[in-house]
Z-matrix of the N, CA and C atoms (Angstrom, degrees):
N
C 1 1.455
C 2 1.525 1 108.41
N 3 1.273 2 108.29 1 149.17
C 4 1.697 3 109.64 2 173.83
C 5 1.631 4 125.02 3 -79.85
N 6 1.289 5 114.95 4 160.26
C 7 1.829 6 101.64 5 -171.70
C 8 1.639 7 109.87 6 -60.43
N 9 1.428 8 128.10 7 -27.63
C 10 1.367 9 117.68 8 176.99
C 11 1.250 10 106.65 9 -82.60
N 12 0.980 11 169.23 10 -38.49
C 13 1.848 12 149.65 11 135.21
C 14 1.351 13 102.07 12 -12.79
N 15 1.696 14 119.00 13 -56.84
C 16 1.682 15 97.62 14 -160.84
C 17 1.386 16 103.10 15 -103.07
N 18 1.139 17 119.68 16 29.23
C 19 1.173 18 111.93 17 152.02
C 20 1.471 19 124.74 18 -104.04
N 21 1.133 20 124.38 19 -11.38
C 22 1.299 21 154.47 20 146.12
C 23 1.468 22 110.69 21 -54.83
N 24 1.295 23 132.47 22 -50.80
C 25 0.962 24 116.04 23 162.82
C 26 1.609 25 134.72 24 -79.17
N 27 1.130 26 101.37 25 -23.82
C 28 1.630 27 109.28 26 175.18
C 29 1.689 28 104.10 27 -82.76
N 30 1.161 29 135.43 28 -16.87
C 31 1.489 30 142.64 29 -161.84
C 32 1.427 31 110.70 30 29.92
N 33 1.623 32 89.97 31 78.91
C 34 1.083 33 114.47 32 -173.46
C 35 2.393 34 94.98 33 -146.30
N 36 1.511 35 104.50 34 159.58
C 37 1.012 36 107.47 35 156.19
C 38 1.166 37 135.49 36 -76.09
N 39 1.695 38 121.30 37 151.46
C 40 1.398 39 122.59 38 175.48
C 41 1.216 40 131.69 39 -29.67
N 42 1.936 41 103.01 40 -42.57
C 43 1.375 42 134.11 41 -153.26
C 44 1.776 43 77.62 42 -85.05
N 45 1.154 44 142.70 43 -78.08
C 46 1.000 45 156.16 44 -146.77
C 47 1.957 46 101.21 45 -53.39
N 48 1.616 47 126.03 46 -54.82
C 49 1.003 48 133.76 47 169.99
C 50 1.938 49 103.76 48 -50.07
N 51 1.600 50 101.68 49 -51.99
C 52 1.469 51 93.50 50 -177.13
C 53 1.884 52 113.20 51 -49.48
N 54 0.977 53 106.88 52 -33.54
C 55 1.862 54 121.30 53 -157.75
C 56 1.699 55 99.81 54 -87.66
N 57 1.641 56 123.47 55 -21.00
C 58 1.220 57 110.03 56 -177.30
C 59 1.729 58 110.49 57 -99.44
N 60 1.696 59 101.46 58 -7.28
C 61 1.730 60 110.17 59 -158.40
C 62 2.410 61 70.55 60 -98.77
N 63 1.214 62 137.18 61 -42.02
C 64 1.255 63 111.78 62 -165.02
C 65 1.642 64 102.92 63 -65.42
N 66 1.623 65 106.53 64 -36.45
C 67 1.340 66 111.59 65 -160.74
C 68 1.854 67 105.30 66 -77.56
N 69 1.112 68 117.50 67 -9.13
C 70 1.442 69 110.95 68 170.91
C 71 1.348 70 99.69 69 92.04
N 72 1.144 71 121.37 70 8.68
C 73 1.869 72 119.92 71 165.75
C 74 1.553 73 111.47 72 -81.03
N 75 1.216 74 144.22 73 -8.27
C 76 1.783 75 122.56 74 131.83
C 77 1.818 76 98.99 75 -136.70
N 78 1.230 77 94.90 76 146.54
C 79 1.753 78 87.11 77 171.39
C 80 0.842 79 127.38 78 -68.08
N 81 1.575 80 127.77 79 162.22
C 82 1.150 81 143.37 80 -148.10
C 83 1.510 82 105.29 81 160.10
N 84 1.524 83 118.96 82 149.89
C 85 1.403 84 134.83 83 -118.49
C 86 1.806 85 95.82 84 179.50
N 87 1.671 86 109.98 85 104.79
C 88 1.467 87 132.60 86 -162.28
C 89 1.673 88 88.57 87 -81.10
N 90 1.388 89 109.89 88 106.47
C 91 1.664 90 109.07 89 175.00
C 92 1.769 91 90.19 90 -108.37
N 93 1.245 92 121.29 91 141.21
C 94 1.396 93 132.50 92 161.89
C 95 1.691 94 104.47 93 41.66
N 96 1.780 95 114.23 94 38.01
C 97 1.420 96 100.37 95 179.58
C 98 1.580 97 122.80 96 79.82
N 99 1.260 98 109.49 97 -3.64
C 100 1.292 99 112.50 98 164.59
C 101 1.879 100 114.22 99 -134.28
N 102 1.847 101 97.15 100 138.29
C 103 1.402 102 77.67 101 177.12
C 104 1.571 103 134.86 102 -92.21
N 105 1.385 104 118.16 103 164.17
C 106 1.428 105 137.59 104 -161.95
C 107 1.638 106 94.57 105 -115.51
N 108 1.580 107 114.19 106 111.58
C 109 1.287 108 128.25 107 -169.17
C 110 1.923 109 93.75 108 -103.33
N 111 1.215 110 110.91 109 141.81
C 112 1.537 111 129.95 110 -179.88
C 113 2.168 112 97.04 111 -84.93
N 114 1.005 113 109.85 112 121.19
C 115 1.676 114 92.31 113 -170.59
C 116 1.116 115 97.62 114 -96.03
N 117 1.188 116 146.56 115 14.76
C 118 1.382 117 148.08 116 159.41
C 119 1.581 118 100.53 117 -76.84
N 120 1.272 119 119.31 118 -62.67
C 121 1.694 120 131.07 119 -177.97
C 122 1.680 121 101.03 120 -38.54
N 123 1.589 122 90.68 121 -62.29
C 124 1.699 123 110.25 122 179.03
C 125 2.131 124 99.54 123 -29.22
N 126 1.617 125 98.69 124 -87.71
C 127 0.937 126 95.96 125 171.52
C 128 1.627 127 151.60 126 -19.89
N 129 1.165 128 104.70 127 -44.18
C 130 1.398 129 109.57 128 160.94
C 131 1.382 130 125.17 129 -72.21
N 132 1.827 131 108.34 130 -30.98
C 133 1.529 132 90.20 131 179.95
C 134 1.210 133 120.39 132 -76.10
N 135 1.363 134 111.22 133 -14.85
C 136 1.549 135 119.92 134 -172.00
C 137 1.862 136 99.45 135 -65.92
N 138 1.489 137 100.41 136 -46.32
C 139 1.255 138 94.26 137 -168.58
C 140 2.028 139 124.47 138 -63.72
N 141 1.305 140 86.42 139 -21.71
C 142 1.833 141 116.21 140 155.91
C 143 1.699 142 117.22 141 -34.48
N 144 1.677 143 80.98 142 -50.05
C 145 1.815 144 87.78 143 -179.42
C 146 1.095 145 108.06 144 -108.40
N 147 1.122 146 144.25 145 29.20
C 148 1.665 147 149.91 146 125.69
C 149 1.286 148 123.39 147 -66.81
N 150 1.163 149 115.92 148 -48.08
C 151 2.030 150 114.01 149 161.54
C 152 1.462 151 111.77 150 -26.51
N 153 1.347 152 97.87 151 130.34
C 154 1.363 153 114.47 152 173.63
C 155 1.360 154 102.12 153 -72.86
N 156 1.152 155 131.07 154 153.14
C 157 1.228 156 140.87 155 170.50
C 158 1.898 157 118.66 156 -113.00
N 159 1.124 158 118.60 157 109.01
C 160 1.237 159 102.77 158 -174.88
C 161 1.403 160 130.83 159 -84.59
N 162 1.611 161 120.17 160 103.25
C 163 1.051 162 154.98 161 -161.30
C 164 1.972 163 104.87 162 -36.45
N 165 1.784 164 108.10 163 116.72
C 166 1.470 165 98.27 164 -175.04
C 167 1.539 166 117.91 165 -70.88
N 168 1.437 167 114.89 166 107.73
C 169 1.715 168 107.37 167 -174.44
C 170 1.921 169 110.05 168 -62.55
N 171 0.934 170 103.04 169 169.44
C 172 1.701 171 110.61 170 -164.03
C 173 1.643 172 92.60 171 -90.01
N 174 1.156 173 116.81 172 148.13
C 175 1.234 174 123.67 173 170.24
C 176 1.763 175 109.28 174 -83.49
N 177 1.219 176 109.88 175 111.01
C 178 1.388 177 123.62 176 161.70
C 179 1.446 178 146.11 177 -95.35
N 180 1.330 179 109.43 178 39.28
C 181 1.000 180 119.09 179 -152.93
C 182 1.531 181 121.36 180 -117.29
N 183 1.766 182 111.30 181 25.15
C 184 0.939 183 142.29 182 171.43
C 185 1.932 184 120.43 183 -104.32
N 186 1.670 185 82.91 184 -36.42
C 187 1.407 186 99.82 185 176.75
C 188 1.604 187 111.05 186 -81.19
N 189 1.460 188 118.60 187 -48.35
C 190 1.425 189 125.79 188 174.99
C 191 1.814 190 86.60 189 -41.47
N 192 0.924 191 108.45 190 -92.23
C 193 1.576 192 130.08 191 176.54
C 194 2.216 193 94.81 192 -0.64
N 195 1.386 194 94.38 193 -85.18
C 196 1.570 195 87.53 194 167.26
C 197 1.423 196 143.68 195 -50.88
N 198 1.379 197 123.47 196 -38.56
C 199 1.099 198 122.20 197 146.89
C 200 1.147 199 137.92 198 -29.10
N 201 1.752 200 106.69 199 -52.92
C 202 1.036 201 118.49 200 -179.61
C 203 2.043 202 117.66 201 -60.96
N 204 1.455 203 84.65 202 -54.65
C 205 1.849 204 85.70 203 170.58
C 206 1.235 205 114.32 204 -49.26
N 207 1.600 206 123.58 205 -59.25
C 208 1.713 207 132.13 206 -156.05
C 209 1.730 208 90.66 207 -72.44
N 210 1.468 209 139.55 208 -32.90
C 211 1.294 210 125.40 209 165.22
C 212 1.478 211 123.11 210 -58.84
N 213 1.474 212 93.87 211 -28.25
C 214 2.160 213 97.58 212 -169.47
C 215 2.070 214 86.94 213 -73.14
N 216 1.581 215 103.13 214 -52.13
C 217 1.219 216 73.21 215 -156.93
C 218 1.358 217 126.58 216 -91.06
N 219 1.203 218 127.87 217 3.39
C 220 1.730 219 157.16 218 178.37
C 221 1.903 220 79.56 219 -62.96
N 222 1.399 221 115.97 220 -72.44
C 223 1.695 222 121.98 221 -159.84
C 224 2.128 223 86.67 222 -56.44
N 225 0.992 224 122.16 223 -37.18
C 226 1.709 225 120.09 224 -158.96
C 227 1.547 226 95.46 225 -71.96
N 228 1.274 227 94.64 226 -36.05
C 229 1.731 228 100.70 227 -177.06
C 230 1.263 229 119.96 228 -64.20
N 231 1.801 230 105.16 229 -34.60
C 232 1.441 231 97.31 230 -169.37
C 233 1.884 232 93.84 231 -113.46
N 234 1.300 233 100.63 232 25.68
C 235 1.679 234 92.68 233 157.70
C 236 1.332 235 120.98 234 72.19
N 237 1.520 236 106.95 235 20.90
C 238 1.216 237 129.02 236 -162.93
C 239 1.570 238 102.91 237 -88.27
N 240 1.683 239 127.39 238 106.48
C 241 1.309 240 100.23 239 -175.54
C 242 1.882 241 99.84 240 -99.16
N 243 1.299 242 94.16 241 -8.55
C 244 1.875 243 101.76 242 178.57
C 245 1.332 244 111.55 243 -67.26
N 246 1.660 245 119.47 244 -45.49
C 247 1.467 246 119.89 245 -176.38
C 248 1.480 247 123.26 246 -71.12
N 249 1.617 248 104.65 247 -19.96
C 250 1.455 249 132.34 248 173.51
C 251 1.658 250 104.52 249 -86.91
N 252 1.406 251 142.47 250 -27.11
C 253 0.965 252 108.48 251 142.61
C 254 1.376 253 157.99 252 -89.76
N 255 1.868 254 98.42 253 -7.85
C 256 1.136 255 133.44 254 150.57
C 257 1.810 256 117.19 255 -30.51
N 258 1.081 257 100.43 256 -68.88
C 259 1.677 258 117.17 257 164.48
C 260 1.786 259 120.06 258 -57.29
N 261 0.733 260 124.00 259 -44.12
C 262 1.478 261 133.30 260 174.04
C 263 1.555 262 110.31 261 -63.42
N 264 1.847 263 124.16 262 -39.90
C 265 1.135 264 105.89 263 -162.21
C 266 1.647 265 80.44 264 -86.12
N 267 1.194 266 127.29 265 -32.82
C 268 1.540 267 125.54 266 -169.36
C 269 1.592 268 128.29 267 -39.90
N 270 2.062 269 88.41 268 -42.19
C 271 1.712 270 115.74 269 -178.08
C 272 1.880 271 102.95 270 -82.28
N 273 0.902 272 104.16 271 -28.49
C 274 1.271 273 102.15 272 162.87
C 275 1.545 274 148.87 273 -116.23
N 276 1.385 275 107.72 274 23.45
C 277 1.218 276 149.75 275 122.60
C 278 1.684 277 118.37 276 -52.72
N 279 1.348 278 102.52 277 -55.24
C 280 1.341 279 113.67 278 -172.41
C 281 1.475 280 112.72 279 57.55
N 282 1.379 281 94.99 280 61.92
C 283 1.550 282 131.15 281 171.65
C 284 1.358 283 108.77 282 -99.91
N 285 1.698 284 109.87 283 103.95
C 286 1.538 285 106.33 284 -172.62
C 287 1.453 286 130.62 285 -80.52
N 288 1.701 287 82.97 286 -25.71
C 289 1.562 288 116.38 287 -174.21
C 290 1.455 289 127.72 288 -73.10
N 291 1.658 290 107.23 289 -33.82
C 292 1.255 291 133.63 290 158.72
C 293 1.435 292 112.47 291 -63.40
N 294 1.058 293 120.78 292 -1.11
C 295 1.962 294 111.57 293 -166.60
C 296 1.956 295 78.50 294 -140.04
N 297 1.001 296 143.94 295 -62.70
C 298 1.752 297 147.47 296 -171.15
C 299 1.447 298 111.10 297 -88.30
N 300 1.023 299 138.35 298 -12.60
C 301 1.542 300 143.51 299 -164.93
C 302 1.316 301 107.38 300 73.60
N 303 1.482 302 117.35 301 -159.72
C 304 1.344 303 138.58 302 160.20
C 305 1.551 304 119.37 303 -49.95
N 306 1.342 305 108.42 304 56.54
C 307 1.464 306 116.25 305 134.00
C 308 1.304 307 140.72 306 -114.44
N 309 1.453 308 113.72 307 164.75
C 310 1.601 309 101.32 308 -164.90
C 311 2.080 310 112.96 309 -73.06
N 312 0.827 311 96.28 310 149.12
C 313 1.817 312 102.34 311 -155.85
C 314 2.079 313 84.30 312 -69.32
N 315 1.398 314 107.49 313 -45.39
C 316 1.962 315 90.26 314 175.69
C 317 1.085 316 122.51 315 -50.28
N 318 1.140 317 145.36 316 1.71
C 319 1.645 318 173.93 317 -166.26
C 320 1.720 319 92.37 318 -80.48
N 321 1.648 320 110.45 319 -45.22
C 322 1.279 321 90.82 320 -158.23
C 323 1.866 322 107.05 321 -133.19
N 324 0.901 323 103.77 322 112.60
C 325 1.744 324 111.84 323 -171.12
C 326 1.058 325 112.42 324 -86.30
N 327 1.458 326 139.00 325 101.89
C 328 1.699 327 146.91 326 155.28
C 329 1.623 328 107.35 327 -101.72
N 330 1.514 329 117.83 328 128.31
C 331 0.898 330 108.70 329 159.85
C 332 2.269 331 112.06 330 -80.73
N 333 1.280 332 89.22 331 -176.16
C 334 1.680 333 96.50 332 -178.36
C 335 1.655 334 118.57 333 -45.55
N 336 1.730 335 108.09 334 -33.44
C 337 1.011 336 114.70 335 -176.68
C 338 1.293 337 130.50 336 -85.94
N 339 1.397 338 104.06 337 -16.25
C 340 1.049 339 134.37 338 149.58
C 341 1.774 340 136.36 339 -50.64
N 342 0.902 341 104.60 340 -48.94
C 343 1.543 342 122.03 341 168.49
C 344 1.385 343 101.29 342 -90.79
N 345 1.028 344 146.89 343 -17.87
C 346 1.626 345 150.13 344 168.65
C 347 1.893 346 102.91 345 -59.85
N 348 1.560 347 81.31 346 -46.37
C 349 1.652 348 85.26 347 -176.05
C 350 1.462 349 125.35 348 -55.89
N 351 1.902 350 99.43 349 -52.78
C 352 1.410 351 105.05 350 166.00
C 353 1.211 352 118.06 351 -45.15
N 354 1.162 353 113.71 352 -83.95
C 355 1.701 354 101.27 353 170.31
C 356 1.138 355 150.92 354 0.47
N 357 1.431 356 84.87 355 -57.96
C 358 1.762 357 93.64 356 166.17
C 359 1.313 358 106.63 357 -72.79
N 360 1.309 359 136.37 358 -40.04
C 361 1.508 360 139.41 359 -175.23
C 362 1.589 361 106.85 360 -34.78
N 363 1.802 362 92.54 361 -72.47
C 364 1.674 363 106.81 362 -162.28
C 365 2.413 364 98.55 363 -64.18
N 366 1.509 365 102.30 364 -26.34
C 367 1.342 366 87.63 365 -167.91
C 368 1.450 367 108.57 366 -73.59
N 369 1.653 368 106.52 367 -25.04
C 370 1.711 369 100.72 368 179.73
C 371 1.567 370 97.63 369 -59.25
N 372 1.048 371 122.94 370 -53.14
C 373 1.436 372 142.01 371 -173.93
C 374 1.875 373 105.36 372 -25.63
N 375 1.199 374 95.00 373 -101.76
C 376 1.522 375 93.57 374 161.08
C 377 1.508 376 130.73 375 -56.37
N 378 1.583 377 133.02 376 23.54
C 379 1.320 378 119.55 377 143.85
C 380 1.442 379 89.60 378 -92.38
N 381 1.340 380 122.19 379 -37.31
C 382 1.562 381 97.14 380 -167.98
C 383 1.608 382 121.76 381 -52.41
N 384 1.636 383 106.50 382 -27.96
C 385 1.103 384 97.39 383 179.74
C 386 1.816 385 122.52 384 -73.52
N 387 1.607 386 96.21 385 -31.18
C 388 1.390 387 100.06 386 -154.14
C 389 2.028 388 91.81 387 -67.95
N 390 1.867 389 109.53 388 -21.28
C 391 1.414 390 91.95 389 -166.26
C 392 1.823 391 106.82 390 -78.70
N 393 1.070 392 91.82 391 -29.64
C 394 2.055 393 112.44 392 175.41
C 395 1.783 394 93.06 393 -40.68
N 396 1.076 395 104.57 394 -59.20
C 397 2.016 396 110.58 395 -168.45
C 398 2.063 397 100.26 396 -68.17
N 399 1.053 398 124.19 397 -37.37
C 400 1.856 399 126.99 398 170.74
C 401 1.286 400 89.79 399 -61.17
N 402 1.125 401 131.25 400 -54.23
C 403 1.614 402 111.68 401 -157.48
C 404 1.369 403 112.05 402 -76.74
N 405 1.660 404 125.59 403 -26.25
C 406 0.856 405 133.59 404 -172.87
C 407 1.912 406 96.97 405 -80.07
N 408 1.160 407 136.63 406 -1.81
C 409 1.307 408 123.16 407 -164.51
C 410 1.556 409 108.75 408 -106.80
């Protein structure tokens, strides 16, 4: 087939069929100065550019990270010892979804020492509260 057929079929440009038949991305074969595309070859590359590609998610794992603090201490603030333990079994669970929603948990990279840390964050967190409420009694 000639490059305007398969470019028509691939919906793709002329220029574009010319650049994949020099580069050896489907065969094709220079008859009288023009090229002669293999539509089987054709076929496959097209099908090349139909693959889904799976989309690189953003690393969030600065924000989990923040959330996590501005929740420990927003709940410490408001004296919350339920939302503070709510959060604690979550961080140590290492439940991402429960603390960020519906995102994918590879999104967010802590090593051990890392999540050790939180922990300690939200647990200082809620003794502060629970000792704030003794003194008050």
């Amino acid at each position: 087939m000639d490059t305007t057929t398969a470019a028509t079929q691939a919906s793709v440009t002329v220029a574009t069929i010319r650049t994949w038949c020099r580069r050896g991305a489907v065969a094709a074969a220079k008859v009288a100065g023009r090229w002669v595309i293999e539509a089987a070859s054709l076929a496959r590359r097209i099908a090349l550019g139909t693959r889904k590609v799976k989309p690189v998610l953003p690393d969030l794992t600065q924000e989990f990270c923040d959330v996590v603090t501005d929740s420990a201490y927003a709940a410490a603030d408001a004296g919350s010892t339920a939302g503070l333990k709510k959060l604690l079994a979550d961080v140590k669970a290492r439940n991402v979804t429960a603390v960020m929603g519906p995102i994918d948990p590879a999104q967010v990279s802590l090593d051990d020492s890392a999540w050790y840390q939180l922990e300690r964050l939200v647990s200082f967190q809620l003794g502060c509260v629970r000792a704030e409420r003794d003194d008050y009694m």
